[in-house]
N, C-alpha and C positions, 0 to 999 in steps of 0.2 A: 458313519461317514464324517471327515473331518469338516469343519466349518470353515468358509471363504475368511480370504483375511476382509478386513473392514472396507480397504478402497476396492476390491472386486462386489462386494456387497452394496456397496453403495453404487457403484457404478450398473451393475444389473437392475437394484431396484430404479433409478432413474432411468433407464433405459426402455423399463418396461411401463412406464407412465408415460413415457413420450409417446409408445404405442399405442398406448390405450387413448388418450389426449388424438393422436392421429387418424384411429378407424372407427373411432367408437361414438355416435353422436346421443349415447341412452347419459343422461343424465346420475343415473342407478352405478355408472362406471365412471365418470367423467369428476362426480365429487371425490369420491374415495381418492382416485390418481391426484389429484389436486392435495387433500390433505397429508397424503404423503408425503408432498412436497413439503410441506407445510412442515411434516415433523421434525426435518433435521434443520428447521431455524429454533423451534422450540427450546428454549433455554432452561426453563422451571424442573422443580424432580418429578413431575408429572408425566417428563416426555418419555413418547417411547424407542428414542435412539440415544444412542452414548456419547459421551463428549469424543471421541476422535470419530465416530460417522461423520458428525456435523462438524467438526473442523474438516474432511474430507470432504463434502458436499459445498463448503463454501469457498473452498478451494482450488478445486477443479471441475462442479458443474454448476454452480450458480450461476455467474454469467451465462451457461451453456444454454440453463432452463428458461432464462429472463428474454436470453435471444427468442427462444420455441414459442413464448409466447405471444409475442410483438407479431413474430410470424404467421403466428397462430390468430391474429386477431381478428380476421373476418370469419372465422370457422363457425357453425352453426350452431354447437354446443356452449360456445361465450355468450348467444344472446337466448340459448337458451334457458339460463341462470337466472335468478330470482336479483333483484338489485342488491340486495344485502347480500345473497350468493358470490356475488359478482365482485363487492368491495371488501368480503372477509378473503374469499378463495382466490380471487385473482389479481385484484391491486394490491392484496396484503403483502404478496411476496415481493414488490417491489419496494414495499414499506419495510421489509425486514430484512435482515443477513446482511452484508457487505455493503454499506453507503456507496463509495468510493465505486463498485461493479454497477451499481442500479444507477446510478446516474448517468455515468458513460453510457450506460445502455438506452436510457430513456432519451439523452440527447443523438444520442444514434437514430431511433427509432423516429425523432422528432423530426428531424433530415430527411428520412427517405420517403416514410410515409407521404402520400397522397392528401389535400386537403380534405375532408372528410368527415364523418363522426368518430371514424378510428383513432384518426388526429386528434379530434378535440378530446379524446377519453385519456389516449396517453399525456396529451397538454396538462389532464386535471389530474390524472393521477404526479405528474412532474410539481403543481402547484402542493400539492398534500405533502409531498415529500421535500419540501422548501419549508410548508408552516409546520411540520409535525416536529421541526431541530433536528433533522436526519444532514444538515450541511454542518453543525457542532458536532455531528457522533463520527462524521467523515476527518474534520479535523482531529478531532482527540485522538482517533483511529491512528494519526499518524504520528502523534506527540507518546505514542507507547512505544520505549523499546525493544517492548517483546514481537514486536509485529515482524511477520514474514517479509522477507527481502522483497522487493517489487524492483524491476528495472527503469533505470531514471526513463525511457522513453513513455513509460505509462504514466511516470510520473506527472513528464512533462506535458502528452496528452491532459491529463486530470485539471493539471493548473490551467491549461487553455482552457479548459470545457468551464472551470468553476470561472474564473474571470472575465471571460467574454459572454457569458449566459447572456444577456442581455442584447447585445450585437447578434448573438444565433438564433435567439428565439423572433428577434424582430425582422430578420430577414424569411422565415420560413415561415411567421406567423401573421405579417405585415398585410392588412390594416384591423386583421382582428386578432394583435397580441391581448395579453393577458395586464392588468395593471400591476400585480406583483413582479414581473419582468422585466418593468421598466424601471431605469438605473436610479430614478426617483425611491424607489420602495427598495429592492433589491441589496443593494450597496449597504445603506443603512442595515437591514436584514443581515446580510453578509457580516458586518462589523459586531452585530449582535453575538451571532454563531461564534463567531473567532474570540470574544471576551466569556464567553461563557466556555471554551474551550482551554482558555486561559486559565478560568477559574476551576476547572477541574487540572488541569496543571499544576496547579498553586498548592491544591488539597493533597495531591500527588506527591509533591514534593514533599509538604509536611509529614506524611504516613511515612514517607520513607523509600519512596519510589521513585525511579530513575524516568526523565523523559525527554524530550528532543522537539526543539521548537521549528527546525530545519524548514517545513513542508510549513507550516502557518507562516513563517517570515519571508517565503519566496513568495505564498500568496498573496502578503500583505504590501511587498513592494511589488507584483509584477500589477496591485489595483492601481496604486499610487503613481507608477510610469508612465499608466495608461489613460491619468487626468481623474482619476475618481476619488484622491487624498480629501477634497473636502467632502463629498458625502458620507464615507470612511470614520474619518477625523472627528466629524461632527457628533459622532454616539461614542467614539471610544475615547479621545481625549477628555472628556470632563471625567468618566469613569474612571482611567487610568490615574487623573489627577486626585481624585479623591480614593483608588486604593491605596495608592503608594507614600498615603499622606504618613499612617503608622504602620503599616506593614512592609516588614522588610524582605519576606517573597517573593512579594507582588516587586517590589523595585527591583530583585533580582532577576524577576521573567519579563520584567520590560524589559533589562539592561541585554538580557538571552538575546530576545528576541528581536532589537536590533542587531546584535552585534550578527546574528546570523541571516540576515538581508543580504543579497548580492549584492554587490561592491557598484553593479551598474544601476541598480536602483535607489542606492541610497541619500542620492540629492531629494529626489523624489519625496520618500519617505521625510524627512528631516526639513527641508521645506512645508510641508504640510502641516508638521506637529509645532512651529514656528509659529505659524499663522492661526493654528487651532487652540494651543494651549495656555490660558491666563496667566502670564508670569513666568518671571525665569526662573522662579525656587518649583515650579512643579517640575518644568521644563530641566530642569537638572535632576529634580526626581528618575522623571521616567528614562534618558538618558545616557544617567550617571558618567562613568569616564569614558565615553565613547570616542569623547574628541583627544583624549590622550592614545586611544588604542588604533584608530581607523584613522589613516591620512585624509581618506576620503572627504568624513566626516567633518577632521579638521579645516580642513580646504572649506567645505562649503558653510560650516558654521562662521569663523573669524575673516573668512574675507569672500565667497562670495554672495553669502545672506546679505552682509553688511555695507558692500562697496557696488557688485554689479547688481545683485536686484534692487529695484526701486519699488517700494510700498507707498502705496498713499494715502496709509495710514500715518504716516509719518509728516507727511505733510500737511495733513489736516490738525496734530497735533500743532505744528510750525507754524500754524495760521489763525491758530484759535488761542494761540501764546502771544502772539503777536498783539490781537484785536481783542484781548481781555484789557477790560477798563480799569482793571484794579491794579494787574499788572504795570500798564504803562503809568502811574502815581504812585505806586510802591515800592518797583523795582529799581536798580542805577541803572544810571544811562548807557553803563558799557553793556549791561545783559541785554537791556532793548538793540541795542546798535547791532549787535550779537544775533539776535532772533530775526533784525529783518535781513543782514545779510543773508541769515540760514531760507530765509522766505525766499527771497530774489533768487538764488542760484538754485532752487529746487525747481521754481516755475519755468526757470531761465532751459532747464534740461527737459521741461515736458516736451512730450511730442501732442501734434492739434491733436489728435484721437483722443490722447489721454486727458488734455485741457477743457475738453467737450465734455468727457465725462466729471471732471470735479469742478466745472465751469459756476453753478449753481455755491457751492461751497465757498470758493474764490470770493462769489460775488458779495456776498454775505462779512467776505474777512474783509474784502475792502471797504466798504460803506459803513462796519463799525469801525472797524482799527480806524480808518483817518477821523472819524467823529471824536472818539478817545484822544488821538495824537491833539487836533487840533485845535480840540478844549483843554491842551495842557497849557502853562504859563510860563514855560521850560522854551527859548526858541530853537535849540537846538531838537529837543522831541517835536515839534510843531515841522522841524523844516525835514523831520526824519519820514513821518505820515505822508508829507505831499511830496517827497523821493518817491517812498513806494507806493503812494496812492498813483500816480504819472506812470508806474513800471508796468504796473497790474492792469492796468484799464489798456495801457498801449499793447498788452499781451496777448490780452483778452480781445481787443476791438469792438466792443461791445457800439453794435449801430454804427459801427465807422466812427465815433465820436469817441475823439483823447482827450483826458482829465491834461491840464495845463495850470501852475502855480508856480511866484513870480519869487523866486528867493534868494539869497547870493551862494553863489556856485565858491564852494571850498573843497579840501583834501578827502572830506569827509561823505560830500555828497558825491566826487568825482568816484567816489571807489564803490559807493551804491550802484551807478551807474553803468559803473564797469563786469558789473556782475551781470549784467543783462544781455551783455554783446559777447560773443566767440573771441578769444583771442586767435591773432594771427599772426605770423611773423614776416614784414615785408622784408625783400631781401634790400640791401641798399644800392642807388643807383650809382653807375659808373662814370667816375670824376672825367669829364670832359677836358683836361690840365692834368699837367704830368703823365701821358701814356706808359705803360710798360713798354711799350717800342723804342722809346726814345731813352731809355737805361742804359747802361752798360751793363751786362750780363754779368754774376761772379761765377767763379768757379767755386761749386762748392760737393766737385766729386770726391775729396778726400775728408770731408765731413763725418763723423762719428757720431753717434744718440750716444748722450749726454744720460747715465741711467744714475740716478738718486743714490740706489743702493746696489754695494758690488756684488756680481756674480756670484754662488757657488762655487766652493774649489773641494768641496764632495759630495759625493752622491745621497748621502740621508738627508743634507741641504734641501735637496730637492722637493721631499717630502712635505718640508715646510714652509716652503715660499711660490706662491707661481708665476713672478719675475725671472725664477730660475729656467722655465720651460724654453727659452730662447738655449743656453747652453746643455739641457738635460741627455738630448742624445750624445754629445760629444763625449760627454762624463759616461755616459752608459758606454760605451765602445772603447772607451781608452783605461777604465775599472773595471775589468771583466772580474774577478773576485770579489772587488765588493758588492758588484751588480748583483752578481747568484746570493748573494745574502739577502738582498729587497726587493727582487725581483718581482715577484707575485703582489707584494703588498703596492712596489709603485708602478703596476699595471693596474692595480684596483684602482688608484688613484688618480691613474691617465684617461678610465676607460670610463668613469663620474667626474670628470672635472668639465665645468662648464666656462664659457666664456666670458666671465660677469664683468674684466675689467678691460674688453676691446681689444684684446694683445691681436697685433700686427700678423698676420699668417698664422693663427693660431691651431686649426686644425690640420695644418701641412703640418707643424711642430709636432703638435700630439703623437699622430700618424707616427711621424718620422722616427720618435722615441719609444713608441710601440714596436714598432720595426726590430728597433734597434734591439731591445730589452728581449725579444723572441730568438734572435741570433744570436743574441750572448747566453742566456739562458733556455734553450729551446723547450726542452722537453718541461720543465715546470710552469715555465708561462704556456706555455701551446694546453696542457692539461687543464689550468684554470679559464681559459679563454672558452675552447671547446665545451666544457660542462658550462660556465655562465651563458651557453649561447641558448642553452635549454633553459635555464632557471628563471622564474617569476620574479616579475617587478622591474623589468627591462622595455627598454621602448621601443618601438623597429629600427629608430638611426642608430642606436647603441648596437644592436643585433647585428646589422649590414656593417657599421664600424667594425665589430670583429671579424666579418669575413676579410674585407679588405687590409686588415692588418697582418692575416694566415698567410693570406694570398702574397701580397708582394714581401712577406719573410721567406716565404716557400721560392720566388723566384731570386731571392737575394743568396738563398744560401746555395740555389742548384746551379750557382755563376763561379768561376773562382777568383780566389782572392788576387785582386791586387797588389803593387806594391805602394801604394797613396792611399790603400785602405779603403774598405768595401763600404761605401753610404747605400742608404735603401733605396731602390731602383725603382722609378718615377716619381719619388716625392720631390717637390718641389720646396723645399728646405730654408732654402736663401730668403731674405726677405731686402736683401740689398738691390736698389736703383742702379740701374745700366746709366751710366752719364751720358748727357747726351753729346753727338760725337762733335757739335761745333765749339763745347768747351775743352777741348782739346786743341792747344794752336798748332801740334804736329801732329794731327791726325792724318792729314793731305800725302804728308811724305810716309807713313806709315802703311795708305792705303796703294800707294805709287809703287813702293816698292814689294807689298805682298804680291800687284799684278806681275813684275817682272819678273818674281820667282816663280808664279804659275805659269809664265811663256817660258822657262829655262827649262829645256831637254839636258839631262845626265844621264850619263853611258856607265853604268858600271858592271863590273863580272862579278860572279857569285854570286849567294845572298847577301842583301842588304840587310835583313833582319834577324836576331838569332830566332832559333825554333821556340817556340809557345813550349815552355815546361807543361809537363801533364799533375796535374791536382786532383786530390780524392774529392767527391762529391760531396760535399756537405750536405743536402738536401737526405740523399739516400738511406740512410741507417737512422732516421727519425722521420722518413716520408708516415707511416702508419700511426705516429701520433697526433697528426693534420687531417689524416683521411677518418679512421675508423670513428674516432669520437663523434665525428661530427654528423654521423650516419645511423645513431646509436637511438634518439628521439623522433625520429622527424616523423613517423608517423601517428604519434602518442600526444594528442590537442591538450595545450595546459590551461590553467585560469584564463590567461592571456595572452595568447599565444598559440595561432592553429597555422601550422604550415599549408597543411592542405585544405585548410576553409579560406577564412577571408586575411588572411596573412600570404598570399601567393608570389608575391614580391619579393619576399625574402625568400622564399622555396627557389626561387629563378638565381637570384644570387646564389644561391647554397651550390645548386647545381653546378651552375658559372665556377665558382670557388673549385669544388670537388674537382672539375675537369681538368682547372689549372694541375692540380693535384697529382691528377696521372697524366698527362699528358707529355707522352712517351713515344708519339708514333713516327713522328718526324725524325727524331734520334735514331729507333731503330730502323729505320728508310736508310736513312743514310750510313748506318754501322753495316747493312746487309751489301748497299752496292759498294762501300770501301773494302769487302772483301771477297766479293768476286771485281772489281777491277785490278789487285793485286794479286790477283793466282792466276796462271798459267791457265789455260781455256782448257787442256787435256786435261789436266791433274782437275780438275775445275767435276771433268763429266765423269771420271773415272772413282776421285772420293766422296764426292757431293750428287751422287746420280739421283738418288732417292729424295733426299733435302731439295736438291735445284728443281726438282717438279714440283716437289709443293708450293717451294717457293714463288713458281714463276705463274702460279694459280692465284697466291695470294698478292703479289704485286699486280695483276691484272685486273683482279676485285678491286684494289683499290683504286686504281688508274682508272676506270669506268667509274666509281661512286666520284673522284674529282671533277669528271669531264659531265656527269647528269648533274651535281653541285652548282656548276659555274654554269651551264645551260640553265637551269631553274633559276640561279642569280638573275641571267641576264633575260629571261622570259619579267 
């Protein structure tokens, strides 16, 4: 008889320990079923199953079994078991096989469970499995690339369950949690696991082994988002600091394992390692060129670590430079005059909460520094101390009682001063003498701007100035060859140009030359426009900008040409002043006589107008390079960027756009009844018998969906 393949085999044998585990309360039945289980985590050459059973069994029924027995855990036979029974044969297996499955399960089980002894056995079995470094063999587990695909939803479960453990276990276990649970112990513990995971990384790499920091750098920023960076920080930064001192592994799996942090937790992470690690030569150890590779990074390293958070670390430095006695005798006067402006305008920004907290410290910097200043023999350093002795005590308020010192007020104490108050700018008051009413007005309708530098008189100009963006559409519309040569490149450049130097109607402008650059070049701009509407590192106004600029090219070009030449249709382009009309001394007779020709009746025969020449559609034979593309993504969520999550705004636009798109129905309405009012009513039922019923089904669908339309408006 041929032999079961391995997953039928192992699937039977499991199945029939579930039974026996189910009916059987003898003891004599219940161990053996158990050790069974037991055998396919067995790893030693002692076991008696194969390496692909037990890859099979951890695969597809571990979780299964782990379930059975949580389920299984008021059953008669569990308490039938010896204690040592009890912790080899039944806690063991959730101490062994699959970290990553036994956890999920144990915080499963943690949840539904009843408060109870059941509870508190899975509680202590959940504790054994936190001190045994089963949360390091869960990370390593995922730092191998050999490991079996897992779908990011498990994943993502996994990172909630390991990150929040302490929020879960305190809600279900709340007021008799466990002290390893709390984010005091935990955290710390956590930080342990993940450098020891590291360190098997490290070793990894040197053998010669491939690995993926992926899953430990989402764990480590989604701890760090969530306010736990200094318990974190506190075990791993000094470590990191002292591996990466001579190994240059270890600086590569620090550098990894930033670099592979999500982009939204990386303030998080990089703030913490700020405040956690001694110096900036480790601090670029662990690092490295992060800030050259990651904008992000850059962003909050160079401006805003530096500019918008406030440390008060800083200012205790500023205060204790200040109130050092050696300093103010040693130093020149410009460094001191230097360290107390830096004093003043630090205090000057605290808020009371935060004044309260380094209130104590302050107090300390003022009562030396002015003793220092005021035993100096320097009267300028003497009159520096009772400036900012007088700033700090008025700051502070200390008892209601202000320090007050009698000195001569100069340029130098006025700007001490000045750092203490808000600047503010009063507007000035309006001169009572000489009103503007009593002026005579100029005319200054035919006024011109006055511009430095002349205009462009070509189109690659353009490129390199953006003074030019007043004339850019004009040059686009009246250079149609040279346009299609730049076309693509000075749409990249319309479509990132920001408004840094105030120009006058500037995004009409843009707009307008966007416009323009799709009609002269339709199908290569419309191509790059549509795929950048998918691509990363766009920001929603840029996205909604390029619908807007489809849209009214799409209705610019479905119009025919003029003979004055077709401008883009609703931009508002102009940026010239309507004069006003009393600067005009013949306005009166201008307006006199426009009325007279609106009362004058004219009688004439024939047409007064020639007939509208008929035009090919411009829109038509590149309508499908406007519609299709843009149809192509939208249900595929990017980095940044989910139409149908929390991006729904632009979704709304897109649709908006799209409809402009085909919106064809009013045309064909109107092409249907121009040709039945042109044909004869017989010839009408005799060639059209079959068409004119359909027809007269599908005009009345729509005449009812107009008429419940406007009814639903007007409800």
């Amino acid at each position: 008889m041929e032999s079961l393949p391995p997953n039928a085999e192992v699937r039977l044998a499991v199945a029939q320990c579930f039974r026996t585990l189910s009916t059987s309360t003898d003891s004599k039945d219940i161990i053996p079923a158990l050790q069974t289980l037991h055998s396919y985590l067995d790893e030693g050459p002692e076991s008696g199953t194969t390496s692909v059973q037990r890859a099979e069994f951890k695969r597809a029924h571990f979780t299964r079994t782990l379930q059975f027995l949580v389920s299984n855990i008021q059953a008669d036979w569990l308490h039938g078991l010896t204690a040592a029974q009890r912790t080899e044969l039944w806690d063991g297996l959730f101490l062994r096989g699959p970290p990553e499955q036994a956890l999920l399960v144990l915080m499963e089980g943690i949840g539904e469970l009843r408060p109870c002894t059941n509870l508190n056995h899975l509680v202590g079995i959940t504790e054994n499995f936190l001190r045994g470094g089963r949360l390091a063999d869960l990370l390593w587990s995922f730092c191998l690339e050999a490991r079996p695909s897992d779908s990011p939803q498990l994943r993502e479960t996994l990172l909630g369950r390991i990150v929040a453990l302490p929020d879960l276990t305190a809600n279900r276990l709340h007021p008799n949690n466990r002290p390893l649970f709390l984010p005091q112990q935990y955290y710390p513990l956590l930080a342990t696991e993940m450098l020891t995971a590291l360190e098997r990384t490290c070793q990894a790499l040197k053998d010669g082994t491939d690995c993926s920091l992926t899953f430990v750098a989402q764990t480590f920023g989604k701890v760090c988002i969530q306010g736990h960076s200094g318990l974190m920080l506190s075990v791993m930064a000094p470590r990191l600091s002292v591996y990466t001192r001579s190994d240059m592994v270890w600086q590569r799996v620090c550098w990894k394992l930033l670099e592979n942090v999500p982009q939204r937790w990386v303030e998080s992470v990089l703030t913490g390692l700020v405040q956690a690690v001694s110096g900036p030569d480790a601090l670029g150890r662990i690092i490295g060129n992060l800030v050259l590779t990651n904008k992000k990074a850059q962003y909050v390293i160079t401006h805003k670590l530096l500019l918008l958070q406030y440390k008060y670390e800083v200012l205790r430095s500023v205060s204790q430079a200040w109130a050092n006695p050696s300093a103010v005798k040693h130093t020149p006067l410009e460094q001191q005059l230097y360290v107390s402006k830096a004093l003043l305008l630090c205090v000057s920004l605290l808020k009371d909460s935060e004044l309260q907290e380094l209130r104590s410290d302050l107090l300390q910097c003022m009562l030396g520094g002015m003793q220092s200043h005021l035993d100096s023999s320097v009267v300028r350093i003497r009159r520096v101390g009772m400036v900012v002795g007088e700033c700090l005590s008025a700051r502070m308020d200390i008892s209601g009682t202000k320090l007050k010192f009698e000195y001569d007020q100069d340029e130098e104490t006025q700007e001490l001063l000045s750092l203490m108050t808000p600047i503010t700018v009063d507007e000035p008051e309006a001169e009572s003498v000489n009103s503007d009413d009593e002026l005579t007005p100029y005319n200054m309708s035919g006024d011109q701007e006055i511009s430095e530098a002349s205009p462009p008189r070509y189109l690659r100009d353009c490129l390199e100035s953006m003074l030019s963006l007043r004339v850019a559409e004009g040059l686009v519309r009246k250079n149609v060859f040279a346009t299609r040569e730049i076309s693509v490149q000075l749409t990249k450049v319309l479509l990132h140009m920001e408004d840094k130097y105030s120009i006058k109607g500037f995004l009409s402008l843009r707009q307008a030359t966007m416009v323009a650059l799709i009609v002269t070049d339709c199908i290569q701009v419309t191509q790059y426009l549509t795929t950048e509407f998918y691509s990363l590192n766009y920001s929603l106004r840029q996205r909604l900008d390029i619908l807007e600029v489809l849209a009214l090219a799409a209705q610019e070009l479905s119009k025919p040409i003029t003979e004055k030449g077709n401008s883009s249709i609703g931009i508002a382009a102009s940026t010239d002043l309507t004069p006003y009309p009393g600067d005009n001394p013949v306005h009166w007779r201008q307006e006199v006589e426009k009325r007279i020709q609106s009362k004058t009746k004219r009688l004439r025969k024939g047409a007064t107008q020639p007939a509208a020449k008929a035009t090919p559609n411009r829109y038509a034979p590149v309508a499908g390079h406007f519609f299709f593309p843009l149809l192509r993504n939208y249900d595929k969520p990017q980095v940044t960027f989910d139409l149908l999550g929390s991006d729904h705004l632009v979704l709304g636009r897109l649709i908006h756009t799209l409809g402009l798109f085909i919106m064809v129905r009013r045309g064909v309405l109107f092409a249907v009844c121009s040709v039945f009012l042109s044909m004869n009513s017989q010839n009408l039922l005799v060639d059209l018998s079959d068409q004119l019923f359909e027809t007269r089904t599908w005009l009345a669908g729509k005449k009812n969906k107009n008429v419940g339309d406007k009814e639903r408006r007007n409800l």
